[in-house]
Residue frames as a rotation matrix with the C-alpha (Angstrom) as fourth column:
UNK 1
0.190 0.622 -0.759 -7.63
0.426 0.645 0.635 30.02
0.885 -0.444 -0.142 -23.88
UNK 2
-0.196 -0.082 0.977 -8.25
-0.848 -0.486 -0.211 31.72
0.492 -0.870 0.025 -20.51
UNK 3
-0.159 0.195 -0.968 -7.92
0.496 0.863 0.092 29.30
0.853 -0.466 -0.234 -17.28
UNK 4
0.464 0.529 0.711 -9.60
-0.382 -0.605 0.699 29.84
0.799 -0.596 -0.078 -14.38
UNK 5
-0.775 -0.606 -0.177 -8.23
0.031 0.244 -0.969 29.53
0.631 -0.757 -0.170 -10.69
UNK 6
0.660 0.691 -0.296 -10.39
0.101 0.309 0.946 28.30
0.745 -0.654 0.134 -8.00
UNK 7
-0.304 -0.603 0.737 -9.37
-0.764 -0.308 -0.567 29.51
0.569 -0.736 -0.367 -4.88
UNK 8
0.173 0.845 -0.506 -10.07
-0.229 0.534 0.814 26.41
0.958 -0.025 0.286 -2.94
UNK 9
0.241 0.093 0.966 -10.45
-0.802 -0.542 0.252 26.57
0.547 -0.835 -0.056 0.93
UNK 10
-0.460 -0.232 -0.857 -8.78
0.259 0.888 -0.379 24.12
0.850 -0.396 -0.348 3.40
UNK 11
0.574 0.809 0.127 -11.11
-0.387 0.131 0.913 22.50
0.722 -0.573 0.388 5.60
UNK 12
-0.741 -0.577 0.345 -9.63
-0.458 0.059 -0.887 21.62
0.491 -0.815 -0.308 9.08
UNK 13
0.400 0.577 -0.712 -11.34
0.134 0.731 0.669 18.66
0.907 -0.363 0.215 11.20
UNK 14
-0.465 -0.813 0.351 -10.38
-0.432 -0.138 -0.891 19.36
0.773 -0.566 -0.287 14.95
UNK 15
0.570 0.671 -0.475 -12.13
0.179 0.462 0.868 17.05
0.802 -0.580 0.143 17.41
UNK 16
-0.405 -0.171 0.898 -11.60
-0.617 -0.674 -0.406 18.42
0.675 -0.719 0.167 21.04
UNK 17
-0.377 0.083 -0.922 -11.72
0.674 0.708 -0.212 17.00
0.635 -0.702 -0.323 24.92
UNK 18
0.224 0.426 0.877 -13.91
-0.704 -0.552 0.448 18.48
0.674 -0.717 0.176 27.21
UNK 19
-0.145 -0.022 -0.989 -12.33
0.262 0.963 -0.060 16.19
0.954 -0.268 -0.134 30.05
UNK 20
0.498 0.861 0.106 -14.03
-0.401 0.120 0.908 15.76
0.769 -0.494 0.405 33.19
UNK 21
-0.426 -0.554 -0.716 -12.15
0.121 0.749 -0.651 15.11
0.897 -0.364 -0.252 36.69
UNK 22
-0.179 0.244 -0.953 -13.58
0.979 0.138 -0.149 15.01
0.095 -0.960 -0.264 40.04
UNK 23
0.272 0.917 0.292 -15.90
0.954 -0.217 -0.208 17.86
-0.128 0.335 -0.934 38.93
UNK 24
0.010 -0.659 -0.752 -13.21
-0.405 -0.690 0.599 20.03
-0.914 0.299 -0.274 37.63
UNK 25
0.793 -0.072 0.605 -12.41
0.609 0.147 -0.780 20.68
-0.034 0.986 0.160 33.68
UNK 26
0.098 -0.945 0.313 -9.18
0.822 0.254 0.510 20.35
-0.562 0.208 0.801 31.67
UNK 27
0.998 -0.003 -0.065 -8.04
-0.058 -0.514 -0.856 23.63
-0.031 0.858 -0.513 29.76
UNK 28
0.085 -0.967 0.242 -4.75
0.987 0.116 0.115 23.85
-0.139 0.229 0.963 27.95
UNK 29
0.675 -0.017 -0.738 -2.93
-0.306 -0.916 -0.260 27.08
-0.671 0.401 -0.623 27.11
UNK 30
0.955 -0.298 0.001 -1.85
-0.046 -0.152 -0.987 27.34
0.294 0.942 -0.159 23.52
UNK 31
-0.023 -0.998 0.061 2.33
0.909 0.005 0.417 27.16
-0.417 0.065 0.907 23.34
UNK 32
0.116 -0.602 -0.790 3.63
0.092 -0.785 0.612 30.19
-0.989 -0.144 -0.036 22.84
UNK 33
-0.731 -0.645 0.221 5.03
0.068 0.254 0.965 28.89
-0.678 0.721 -0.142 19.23
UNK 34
-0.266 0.646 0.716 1.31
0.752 0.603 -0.265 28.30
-0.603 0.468 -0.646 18.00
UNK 35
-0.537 0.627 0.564 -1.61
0.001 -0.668 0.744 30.34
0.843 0.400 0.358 16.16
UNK 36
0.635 0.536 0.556 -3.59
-0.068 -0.678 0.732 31.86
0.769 -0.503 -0.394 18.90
UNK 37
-0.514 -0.729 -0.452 -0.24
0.277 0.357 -0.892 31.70
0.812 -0.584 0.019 21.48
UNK 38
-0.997 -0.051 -0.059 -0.87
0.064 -0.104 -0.992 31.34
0.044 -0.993 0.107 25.11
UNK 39
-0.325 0.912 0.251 -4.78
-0.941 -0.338 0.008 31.63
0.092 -0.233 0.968 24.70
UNK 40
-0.544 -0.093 0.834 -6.52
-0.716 0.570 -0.403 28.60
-0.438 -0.816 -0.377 25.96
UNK 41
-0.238 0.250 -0.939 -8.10
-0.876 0.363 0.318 25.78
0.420 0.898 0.133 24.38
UNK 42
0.728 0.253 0.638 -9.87
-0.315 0.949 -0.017 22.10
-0.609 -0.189 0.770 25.06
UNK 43
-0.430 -0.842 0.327 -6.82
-0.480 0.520 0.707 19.49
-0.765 0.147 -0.628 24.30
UNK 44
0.732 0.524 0.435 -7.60
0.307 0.317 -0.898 17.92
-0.609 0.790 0.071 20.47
UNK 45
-0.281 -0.739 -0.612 -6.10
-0.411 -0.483 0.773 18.18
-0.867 0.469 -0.168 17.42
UNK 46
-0.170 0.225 -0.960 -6.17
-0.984 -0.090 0.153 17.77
-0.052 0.970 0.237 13.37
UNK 47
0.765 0.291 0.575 -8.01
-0.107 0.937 -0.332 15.03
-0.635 0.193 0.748 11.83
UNK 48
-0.509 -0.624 -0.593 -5.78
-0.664 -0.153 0.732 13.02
-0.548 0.766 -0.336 9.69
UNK 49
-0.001 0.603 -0.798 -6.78
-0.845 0.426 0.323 10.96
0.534 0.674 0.509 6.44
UNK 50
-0.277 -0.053 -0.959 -8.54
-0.073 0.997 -0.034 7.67
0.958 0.061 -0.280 7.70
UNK 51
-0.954 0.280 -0.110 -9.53
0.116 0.005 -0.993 8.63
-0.277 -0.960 -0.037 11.20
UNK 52
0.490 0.869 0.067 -13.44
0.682 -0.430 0.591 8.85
0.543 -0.244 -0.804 12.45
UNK 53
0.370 -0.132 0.920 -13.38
-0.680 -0.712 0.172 12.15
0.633 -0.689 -0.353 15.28
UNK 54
0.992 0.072 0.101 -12.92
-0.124 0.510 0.851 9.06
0.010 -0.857 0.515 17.94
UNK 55
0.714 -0.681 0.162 -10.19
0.674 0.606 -0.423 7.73
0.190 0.411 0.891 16.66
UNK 56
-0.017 -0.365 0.931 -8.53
0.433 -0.842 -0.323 11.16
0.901 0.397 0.172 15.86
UNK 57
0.474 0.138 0.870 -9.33
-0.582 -0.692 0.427 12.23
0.661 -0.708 -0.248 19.53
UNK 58
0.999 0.004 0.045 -7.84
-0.037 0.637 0.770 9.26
-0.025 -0.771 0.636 21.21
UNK 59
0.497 -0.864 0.081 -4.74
0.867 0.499 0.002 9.48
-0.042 0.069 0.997 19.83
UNK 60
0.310 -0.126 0.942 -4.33
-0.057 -0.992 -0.114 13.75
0.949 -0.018 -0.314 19.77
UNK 61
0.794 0.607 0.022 -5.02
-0.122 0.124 0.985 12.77
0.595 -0.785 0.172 23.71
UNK 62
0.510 -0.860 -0.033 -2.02
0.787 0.450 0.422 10.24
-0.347 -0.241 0.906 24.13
UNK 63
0.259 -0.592 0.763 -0.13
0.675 -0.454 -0.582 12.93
0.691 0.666 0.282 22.07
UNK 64
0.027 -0.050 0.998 -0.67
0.125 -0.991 -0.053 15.75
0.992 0.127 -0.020 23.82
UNK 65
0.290 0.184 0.939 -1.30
-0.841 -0.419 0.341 15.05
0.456 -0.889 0.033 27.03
UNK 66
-0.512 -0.445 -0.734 -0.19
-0.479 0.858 -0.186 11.15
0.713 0.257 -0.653 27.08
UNK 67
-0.765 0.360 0.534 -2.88
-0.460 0.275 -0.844 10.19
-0.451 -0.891 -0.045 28.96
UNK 68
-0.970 0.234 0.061 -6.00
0.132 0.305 0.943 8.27
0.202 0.923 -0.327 28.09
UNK 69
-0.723 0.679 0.128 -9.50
-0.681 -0.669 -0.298 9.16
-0.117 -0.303 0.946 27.71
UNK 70
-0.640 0.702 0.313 -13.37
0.705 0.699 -0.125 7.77
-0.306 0.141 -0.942 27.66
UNK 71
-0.850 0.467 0.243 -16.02
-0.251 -0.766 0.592 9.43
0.463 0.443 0.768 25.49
UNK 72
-0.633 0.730 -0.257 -19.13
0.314 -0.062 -0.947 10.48
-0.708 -0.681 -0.190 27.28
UNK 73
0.332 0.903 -0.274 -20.75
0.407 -0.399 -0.822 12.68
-0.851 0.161 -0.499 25.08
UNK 74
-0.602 -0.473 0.643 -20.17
0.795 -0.434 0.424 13.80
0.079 0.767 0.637 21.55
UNK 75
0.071 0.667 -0.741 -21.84
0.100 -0.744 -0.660 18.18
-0.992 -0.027 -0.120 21.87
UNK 76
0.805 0.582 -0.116 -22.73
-0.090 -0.073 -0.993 20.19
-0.587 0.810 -0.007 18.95
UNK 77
-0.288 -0.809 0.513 -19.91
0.956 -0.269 0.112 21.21
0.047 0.523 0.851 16.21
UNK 78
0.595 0.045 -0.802 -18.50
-0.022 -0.997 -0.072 24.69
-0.803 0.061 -0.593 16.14
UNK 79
0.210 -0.764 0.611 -17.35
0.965 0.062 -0.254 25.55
0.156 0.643 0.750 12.55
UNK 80
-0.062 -0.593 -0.803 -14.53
0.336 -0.770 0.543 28.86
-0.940 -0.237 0.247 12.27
UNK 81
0.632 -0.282 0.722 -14.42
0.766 0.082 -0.638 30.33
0.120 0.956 0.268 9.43
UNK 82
0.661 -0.024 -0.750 -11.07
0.411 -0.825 0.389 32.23
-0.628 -0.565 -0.535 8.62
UNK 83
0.486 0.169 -0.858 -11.31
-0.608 -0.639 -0.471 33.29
-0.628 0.750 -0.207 5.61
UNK 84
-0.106 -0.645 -0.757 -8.45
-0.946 0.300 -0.122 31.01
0.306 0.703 -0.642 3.82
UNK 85
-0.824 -0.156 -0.545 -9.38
0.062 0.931 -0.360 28.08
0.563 -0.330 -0.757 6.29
UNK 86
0.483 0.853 -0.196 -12.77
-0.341 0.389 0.856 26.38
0.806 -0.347 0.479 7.71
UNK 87
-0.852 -0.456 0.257 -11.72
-0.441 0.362 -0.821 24.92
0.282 -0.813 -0.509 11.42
UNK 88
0.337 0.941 -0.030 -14.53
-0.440 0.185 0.879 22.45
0.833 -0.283 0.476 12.31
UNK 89
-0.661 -0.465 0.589 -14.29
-0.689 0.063 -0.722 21.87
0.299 -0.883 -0.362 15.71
UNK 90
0.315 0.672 -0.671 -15.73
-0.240 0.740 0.629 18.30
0.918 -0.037 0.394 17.44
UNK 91
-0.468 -0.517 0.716 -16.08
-0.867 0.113 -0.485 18.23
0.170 -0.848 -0.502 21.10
UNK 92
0.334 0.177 -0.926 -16.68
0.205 0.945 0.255 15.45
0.920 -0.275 0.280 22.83
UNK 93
0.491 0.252 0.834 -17.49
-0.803 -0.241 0.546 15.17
0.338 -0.937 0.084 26.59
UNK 94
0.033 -0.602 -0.798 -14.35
0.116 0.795 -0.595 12.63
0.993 -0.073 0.096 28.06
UNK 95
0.895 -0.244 0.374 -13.58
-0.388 -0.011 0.921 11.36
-0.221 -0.970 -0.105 31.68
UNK 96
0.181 -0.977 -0.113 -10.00
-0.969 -0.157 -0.192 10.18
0.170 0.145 -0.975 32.35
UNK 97
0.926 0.167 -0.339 -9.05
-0.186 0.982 -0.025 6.58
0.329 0.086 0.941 31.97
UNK 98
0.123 -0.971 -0.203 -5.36
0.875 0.203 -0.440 7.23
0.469 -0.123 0.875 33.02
UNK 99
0.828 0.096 -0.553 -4.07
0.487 -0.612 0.623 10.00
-0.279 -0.785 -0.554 35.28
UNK 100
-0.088 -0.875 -0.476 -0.19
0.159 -0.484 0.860 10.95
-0.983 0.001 0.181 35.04
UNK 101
0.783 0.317 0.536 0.24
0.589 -0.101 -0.801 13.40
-0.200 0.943 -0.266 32.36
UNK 102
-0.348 -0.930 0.116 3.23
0.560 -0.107 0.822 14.20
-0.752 0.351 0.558 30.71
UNK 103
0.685 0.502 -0.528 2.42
-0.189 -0.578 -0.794 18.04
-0.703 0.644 -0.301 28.66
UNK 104
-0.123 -0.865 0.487 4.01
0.843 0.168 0.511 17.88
-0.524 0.473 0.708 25.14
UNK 105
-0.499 -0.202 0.843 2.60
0.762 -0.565 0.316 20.69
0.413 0.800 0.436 23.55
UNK 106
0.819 0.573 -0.037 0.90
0.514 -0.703 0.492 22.98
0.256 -0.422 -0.870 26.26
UNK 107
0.109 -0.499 0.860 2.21
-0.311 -0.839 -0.447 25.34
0.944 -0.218 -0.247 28.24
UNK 108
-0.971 0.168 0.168 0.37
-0.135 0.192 -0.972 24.57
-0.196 -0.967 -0.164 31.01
UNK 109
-0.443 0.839 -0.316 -2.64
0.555 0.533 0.639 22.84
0.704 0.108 -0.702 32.09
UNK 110
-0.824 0.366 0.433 -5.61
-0.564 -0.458 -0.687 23.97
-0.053 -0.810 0.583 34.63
UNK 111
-0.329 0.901 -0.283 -8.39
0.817 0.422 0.392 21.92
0.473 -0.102 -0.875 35.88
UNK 112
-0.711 0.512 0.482 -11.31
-0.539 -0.837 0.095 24.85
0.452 -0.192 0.871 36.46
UNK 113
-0.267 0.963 -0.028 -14.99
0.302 0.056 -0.952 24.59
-0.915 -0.263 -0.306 37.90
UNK 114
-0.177 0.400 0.899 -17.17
0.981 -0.004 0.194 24.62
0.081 0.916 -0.392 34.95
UNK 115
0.804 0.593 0.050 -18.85
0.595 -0.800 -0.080 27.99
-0.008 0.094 -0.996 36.05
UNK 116
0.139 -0.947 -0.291 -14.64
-0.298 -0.320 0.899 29.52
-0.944 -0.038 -0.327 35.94
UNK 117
0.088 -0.575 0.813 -14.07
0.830 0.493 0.260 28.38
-0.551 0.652 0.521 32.80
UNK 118
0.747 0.208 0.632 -15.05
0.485 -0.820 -0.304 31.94
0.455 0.534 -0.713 30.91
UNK 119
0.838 -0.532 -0.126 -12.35
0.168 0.031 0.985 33.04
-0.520 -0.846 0.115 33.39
UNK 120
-0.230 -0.950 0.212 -9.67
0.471 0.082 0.878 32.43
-0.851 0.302 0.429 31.05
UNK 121
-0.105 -0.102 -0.989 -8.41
-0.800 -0.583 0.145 34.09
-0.591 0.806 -0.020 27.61
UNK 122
-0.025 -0.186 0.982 -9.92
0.109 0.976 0.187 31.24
-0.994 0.112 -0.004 25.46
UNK 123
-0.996 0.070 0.049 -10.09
0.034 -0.195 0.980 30.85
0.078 0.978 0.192 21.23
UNK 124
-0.463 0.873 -0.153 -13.19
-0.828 -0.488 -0.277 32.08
-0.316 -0.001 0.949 20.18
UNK 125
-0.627 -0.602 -0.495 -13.58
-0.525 0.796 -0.302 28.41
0.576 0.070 -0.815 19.41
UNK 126
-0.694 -0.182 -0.696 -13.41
0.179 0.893 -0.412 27.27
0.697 -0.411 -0.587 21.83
UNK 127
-0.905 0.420 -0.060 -15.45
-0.327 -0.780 -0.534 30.12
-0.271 -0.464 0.843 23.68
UNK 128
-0.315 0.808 -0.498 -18.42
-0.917 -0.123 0.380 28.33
0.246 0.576 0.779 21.48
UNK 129
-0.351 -0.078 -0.933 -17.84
0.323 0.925 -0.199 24.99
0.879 -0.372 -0.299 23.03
UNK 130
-1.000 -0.021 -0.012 -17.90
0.015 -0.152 -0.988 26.51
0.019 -0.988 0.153 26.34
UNK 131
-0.468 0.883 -0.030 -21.33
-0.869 -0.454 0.198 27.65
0.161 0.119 0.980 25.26
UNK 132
0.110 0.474 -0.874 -22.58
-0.630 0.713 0.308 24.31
0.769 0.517 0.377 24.00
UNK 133
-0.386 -0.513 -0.767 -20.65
0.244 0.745 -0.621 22.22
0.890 -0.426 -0.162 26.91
UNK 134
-0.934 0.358 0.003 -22.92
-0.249 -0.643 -0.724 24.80
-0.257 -0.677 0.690 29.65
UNK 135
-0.150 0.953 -0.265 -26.04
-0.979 -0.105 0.175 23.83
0.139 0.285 0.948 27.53
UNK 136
0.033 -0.061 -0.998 -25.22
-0.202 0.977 -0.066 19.97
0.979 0.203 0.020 28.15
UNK 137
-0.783 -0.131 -0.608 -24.65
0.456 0.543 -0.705 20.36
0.422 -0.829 -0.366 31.52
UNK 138
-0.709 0.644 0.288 -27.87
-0.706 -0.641 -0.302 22.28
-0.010 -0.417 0.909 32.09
UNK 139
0.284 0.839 -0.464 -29.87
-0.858 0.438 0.267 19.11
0.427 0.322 0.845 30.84
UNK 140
-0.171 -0.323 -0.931 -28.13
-0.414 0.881 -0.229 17.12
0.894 0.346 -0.285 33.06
């Protein structure tokens, strides 16, 4: 008897904050320690079993940045593929509901002008958000 092996591909949920402050936007840089170190990114993180994206974004938020957030706008998905792993990315347009923030897993924050945001070394990612998150504020 011959058994086959299914190579089978892990899917990654990553819902993501575009947050919004007194018409400046939040980027993080990556930690050093991570997978894309030091390159920049919209604060967010893995779904886990039993979350919706909301859920999963509200509490990535407090995590990461220990602040809280309101959801404005959910934009398109961007999925990654890389090659052993699927990254679906879910932004979601947020304003700040709390203020003092306390990084645990950046480096370092930067609040940008939207039209600066290409500016930075971001994940290609996230670079697709930017896209989508430019097409949202054009209809607005």
């Amino acid at each position: 008897m011959i058994e086959s092996i299914v190579a089978v591909k892990l899917v990654v949920r990553v819902p993501c904050a575009i947050i919004e402050h007194d018409g400046k936007v939040l980027a993080g840089q990556r930690s050093a320690a991570l997978s894309f170190p030091l390159q920049w990114e919209f604060p967010g993180g893995k779904q886990e079993e039993n979350e919706n994206d909301e859920e999963t974004l509200f509490r990535e938020i407090r995590e990461e940045l220990d602040v809280d957030i309101e959801i404005i706008q959910k934009l398109p998905v961007t999925i990654k593929d890389q090659g052993w792993r699927e990254i679906i990315l879910v932004p979601f347009v947020c304003k700040l509901r709390t203020f003092e923030m306390t990084l645990s897993e950046h480096e370092q924050i930067m609040w940008l002008d939207p039209q600066d945001l290409l500016s930075l070394n971001w994940t290609s990612g996230d670079l697709d958000i930017i896209k989508s998150y430019y097409t949202y504020l054009s209809g607005k």
